[in-house]
C-alpha positions in Angstrom: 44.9 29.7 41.6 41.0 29.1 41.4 38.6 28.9 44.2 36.9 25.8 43.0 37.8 22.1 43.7 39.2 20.4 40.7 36.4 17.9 39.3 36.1 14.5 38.2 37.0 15.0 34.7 40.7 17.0 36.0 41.5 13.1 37.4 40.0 11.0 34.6 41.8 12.9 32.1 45.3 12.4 34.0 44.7 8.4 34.8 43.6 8.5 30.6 46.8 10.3 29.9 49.2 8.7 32.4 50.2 4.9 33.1 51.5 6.5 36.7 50.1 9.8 37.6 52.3 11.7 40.0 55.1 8.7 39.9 53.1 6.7 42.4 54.1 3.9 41.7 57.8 4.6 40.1 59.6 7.1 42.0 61.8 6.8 45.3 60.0 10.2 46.5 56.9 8.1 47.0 58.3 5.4 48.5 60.5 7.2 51.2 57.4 9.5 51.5 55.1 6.5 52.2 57.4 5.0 54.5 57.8 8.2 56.6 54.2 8.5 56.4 53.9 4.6 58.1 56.7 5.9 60.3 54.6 8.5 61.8 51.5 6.9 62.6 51.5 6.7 66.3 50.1 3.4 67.0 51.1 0.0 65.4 47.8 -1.3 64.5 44.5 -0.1 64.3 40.8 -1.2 64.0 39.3 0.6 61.2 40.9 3.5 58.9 39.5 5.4 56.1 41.6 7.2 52.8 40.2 9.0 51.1 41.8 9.5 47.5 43.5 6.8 47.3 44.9 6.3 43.6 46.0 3.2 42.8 46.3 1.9 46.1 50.1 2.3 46.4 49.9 3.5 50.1 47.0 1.2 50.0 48.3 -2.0 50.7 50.8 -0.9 53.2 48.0 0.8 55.6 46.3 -2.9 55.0 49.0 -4.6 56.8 48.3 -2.1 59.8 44.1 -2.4 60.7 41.7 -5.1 60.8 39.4 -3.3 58.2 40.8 -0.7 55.2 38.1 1.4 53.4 39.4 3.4 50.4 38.0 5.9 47.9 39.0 7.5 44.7 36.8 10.1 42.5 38.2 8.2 39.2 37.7 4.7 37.6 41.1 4.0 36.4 42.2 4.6 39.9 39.4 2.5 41.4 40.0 -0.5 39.6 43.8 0.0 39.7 43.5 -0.3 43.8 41.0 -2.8 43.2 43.4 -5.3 41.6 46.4 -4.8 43.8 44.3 -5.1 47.0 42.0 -8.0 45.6 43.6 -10.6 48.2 42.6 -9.0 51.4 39.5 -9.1 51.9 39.4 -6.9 55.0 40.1 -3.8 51.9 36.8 -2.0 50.9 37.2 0.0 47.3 34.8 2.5 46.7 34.4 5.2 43.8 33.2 8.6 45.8 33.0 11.8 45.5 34.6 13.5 48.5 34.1 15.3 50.7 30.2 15.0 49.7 30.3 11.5 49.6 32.3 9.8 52.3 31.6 5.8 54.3 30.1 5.7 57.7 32.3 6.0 60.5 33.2 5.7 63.1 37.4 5.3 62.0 40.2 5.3 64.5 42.4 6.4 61.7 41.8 8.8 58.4 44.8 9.2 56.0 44.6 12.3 53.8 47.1 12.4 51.6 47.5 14.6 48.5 44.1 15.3 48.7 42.4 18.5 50.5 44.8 20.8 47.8 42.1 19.8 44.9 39.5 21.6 46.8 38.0 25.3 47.3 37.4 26.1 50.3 33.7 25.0 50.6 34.5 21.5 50.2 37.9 21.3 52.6 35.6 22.7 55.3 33.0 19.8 54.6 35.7 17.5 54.3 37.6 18.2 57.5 33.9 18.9 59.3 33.4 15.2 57.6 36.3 13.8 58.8 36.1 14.8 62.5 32.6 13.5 62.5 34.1 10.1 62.0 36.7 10.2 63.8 36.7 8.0 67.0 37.1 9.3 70.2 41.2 9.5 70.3 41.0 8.5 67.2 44.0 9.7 64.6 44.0 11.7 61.6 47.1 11.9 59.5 47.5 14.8 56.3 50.6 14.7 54.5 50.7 17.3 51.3 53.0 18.4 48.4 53.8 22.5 49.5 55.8 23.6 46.4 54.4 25.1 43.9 51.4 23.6 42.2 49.3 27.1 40.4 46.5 24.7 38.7 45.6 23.3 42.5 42.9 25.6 44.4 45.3 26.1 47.5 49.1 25.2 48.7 49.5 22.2 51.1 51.3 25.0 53.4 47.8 26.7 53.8 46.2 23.3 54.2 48.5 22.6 56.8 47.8 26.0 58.4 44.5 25.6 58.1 44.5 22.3 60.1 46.4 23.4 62.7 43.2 25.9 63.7 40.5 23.2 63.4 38.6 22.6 66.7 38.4 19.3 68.4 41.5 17.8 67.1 44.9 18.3 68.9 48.2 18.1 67.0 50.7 14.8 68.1 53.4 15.2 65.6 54.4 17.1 62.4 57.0 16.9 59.8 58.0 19.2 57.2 61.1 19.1 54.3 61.2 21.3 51.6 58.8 18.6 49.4 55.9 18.1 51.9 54.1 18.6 55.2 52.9 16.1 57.4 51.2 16.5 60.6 49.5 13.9 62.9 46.2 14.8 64.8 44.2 13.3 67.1 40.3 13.9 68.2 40.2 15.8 71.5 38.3 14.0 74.5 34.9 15.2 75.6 36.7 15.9 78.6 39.2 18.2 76.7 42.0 16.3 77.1 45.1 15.9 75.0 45.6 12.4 73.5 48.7 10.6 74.8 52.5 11.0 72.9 53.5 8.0 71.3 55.7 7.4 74.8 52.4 7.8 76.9 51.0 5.1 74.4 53.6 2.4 75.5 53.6 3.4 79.0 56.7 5.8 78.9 55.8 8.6 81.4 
């Protein structure tokens, strides 16, 4: 594995090479995978949410039908303009080509979805990425990571250690997790000043 974050040209080349990198678009893994990742956000709807890495949009358009505003980024054109088109009716979806972690929208976000993403990066850039992300976060506001943890030897680190890695950041408190033997999910939330946990999904619909 290398220590560096896979760059812009890694992405280009595969959306130059590929109709439907990963099977996105095509296979029933990423559509059940989506859907449990929908089926573990903890709130119904939300204000504003940020994803980071978006590809084509795919999970895209579903997190649209859940927020008033959607702001999504990609590192590649193909992928950009590919989320562009399918998302080109809702004008409440912002499409942006960045470079994250370095480059990443003003907050702040009650959600962030990162999904398939910290894995391309050395260690450097997941801690500005995370440190980035928390920044933005709103107070109780929700962050949602959902990663690949088989093997993958040409990405700098394994969604398991990602995970891991998560699970020790401070200022964020863990409300749910998932794991099968394809991918990890887990659902955070930002800490209170006050320390305090967020609320369970119960506690959020008054189930004490």
């Amino acid at each position: 594995m290398s220590t560096e974050s896979l760059g812009a040209d890694h992405f280009d080349r595969l959306w130059h090479d590929e109709d439907d990198p990963w099977g996105l678009e095509s296979s029933w893994y990423e559509d059940r995978k989506r859907a449990v990742v929908l089926a573990a956000l903890p709130d119904p709807h939300y204000g504003r949410v940020f994803e980071p890495g978006c590809a084509g949009g795919a999970l895209s358009v579903q997190l649209a039908a859940r927020c008033d505003e959607l702001v999504a980024t990609d590192l590649a054109d193909e992928a950009v303009e590919r989320a562009r088109t399918r998302v080109d009716d809702q004008p409440h979806v912002r499409v942006e080509r960045a470079a994250v972690p370095h480059t990443m929208p003003d907050g702040p976000f009650d959600l962030v979805v990162v999904s398939e993403l910290a894995y391309y990066f050395g260690a450097a850039d997941r801690a500005t990425l995370w440190d980035g992300v928390r920044e933005r976060l709103a107070p109780g506001g929700t962050l949602l990571a959902v990663h690949w943890i088989r093997e993958a030897p040409e990405y700098p680190v394994t969604g398991d250690e990602v995970h891991d890695e998560l699970a020790r950041l401070d200022g964020l408190a863990r409300i749910a997790e998932h794991r099968e033997a394809d991918f990890r999910l887990d659902v955070l939330a930002r800490v209170s000043s006050d320390g305090s946990r967020p609320p369970s999904v119960a506690q959020r619909v008054g189930l004490r």
